[in-house]
N, C-alpha and C positions, 0 to 999 in steps of 0.2 A: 561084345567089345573085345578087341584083341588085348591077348596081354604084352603089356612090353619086354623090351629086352634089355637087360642091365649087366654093366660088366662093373666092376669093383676095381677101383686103384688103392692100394695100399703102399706107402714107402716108409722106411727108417734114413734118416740122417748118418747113423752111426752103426758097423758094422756087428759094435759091443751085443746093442739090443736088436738081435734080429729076430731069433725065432717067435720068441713068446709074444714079441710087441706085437711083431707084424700079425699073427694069430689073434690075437686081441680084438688089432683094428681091423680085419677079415670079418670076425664074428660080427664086430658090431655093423657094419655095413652089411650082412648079410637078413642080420634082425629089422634092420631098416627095408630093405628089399622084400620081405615075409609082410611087413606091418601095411606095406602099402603095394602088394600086389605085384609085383616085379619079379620077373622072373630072372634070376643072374646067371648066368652062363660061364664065368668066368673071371677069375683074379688075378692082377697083374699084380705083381709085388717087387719091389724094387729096393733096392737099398742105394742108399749114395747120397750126398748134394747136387745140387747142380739145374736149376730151372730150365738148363737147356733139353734136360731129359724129359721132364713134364712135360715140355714144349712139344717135341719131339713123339711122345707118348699120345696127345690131342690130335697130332697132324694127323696121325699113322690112323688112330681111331677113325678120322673125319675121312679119311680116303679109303677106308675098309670097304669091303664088298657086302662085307655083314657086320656092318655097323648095330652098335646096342642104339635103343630110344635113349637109354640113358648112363650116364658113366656116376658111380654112387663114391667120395670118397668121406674118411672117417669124419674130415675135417678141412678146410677149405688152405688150411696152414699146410696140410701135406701136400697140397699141390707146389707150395712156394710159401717163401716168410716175405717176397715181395708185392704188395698189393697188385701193382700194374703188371707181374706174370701171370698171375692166377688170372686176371684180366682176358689176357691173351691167349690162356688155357682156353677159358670158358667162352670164347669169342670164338675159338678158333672150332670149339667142337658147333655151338647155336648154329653159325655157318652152316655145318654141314647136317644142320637138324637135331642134333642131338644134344638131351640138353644135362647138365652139371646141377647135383644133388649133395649134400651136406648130411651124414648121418646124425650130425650133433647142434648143427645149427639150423636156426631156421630161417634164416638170412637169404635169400634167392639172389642170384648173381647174374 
């Protein structure tokens, strides 16, 4: 069975808590990626508000040429604090195959 491919979204809200947060939420999405077999390739970390970047971030994924199986983030609130973006994240990557994993939840979207 092939393994998949997982890339890690990480963000902070606020510039104050960047390094240690973001390394935080890094590790533990990468402990999720170990626990079940995923091979990650790669972590985008982002600092800012803004759902148009998350958005932004899905597309770019979904049109990649090397697209992950799977995009792994800490918490499904880092993608957005508004329900219907996280939506449109997770819509936007399914589309293109690829599908959206929660390291802390077990919630499937």
């Amino acid at each position: 069975m092939k393994t998949k491919k997982a890339l890690i979204y990480v963000r902070v809200a606020s510039p104050i808590k960047t390094d240690e947060y973001i390394k935080q939420q890094a590790k533990m999405c990468q402990e999720f990626c170990v626990k079940h077999d995923l091979e990650y390739e790669g972590c985008h970390r982002f600092v800012g508000i803004g759902d148009e970047m998350s958005l932004t971030l899905a597309t770019v994924t979904a049109e990649s040429k090397n697209k992950p199986d799977v995009v792994v983030v800490p918490s499904y609130a880092r993608i957005s604090r508004n329900k219907a973006n996280i939506e449109k994240f997770v819509n936007t990557l399914k589309a293109a195959g690829v599908a959206v994993c929660s390291a802390t939840e077990t919630t499937s979207l």
